[in-house]
C-alpha positions in Angstrom: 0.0 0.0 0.0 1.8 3.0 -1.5 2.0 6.8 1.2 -1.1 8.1 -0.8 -3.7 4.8 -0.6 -2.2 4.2 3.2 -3.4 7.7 4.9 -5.6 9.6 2.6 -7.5 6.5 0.8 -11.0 4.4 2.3 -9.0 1.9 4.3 -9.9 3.6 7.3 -14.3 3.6 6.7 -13.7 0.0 5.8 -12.0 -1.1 8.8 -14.8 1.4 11.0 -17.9 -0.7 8.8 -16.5 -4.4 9.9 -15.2 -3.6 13.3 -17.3 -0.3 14.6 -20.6 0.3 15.1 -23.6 1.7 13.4 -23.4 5.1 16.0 -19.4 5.7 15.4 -20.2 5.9 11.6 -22.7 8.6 11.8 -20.5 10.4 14.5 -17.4 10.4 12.0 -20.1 11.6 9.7 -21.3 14.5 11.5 -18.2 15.3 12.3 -16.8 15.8 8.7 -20.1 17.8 7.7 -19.4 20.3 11.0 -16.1 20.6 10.4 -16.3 21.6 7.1 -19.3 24.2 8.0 -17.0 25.6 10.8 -14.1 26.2 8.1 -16.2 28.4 5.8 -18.2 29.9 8.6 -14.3 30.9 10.3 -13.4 32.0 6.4 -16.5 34.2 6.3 -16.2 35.9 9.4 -12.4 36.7 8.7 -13.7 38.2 5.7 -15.8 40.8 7.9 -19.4 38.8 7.1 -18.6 38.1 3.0 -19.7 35.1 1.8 -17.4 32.7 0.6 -16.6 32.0 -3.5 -17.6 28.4 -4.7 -13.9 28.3 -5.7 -13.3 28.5 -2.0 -16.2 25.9 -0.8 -14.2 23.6 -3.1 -10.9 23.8 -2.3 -12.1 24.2 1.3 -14.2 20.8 0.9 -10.7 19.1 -0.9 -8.7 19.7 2.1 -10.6 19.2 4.7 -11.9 15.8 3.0 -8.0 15.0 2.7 -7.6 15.9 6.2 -10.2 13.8 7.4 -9.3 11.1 5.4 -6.4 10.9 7.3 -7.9 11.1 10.8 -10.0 8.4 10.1 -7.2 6.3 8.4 -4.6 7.4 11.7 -7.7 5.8 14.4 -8.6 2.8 12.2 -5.3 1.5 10.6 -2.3 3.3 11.1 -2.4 3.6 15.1 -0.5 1.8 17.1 -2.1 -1.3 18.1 
């Protein structure tokens, strides 16, 4: 499994769909979805109340996803065990 696949690719959901539970799913979920709210709603208040561009929703969105990715992947395969 190459650096890329290992932190940033689905091994990590996978591993949380056999081995965790129906209520750690939807928590990882929610969290993704307020995380990425609380990014563009920090963006748009450092901007003195402008709204964001779509250009930055989706590089916003690419990042964070990446990020998440690999907090999901660090917890469900690549921690210590």
């Amino acid at each position: 499994m190459g650096f890329v696949q290992k932190w940033f690719g689905f091994n990590g959901w996978k591993e949380l769909s056999t081995r965790g539970s129906i209520l750690a799913t939807v928590a990882y979920r929610v969290f993704f979805v307020v995380g990425l709210a609380a990014a563009i709603i920090v963006y748009s208040y450092a901007l003195g109340g402008e709204d964001p561009s779509l250009g930055y929703i989706t590089v916003v969105g690419v990042l964070w996803f990446l990020v998440f990715q690999s907090i999901v992947n660090l917890v469900f395969v690549n921690g210590s065990r």
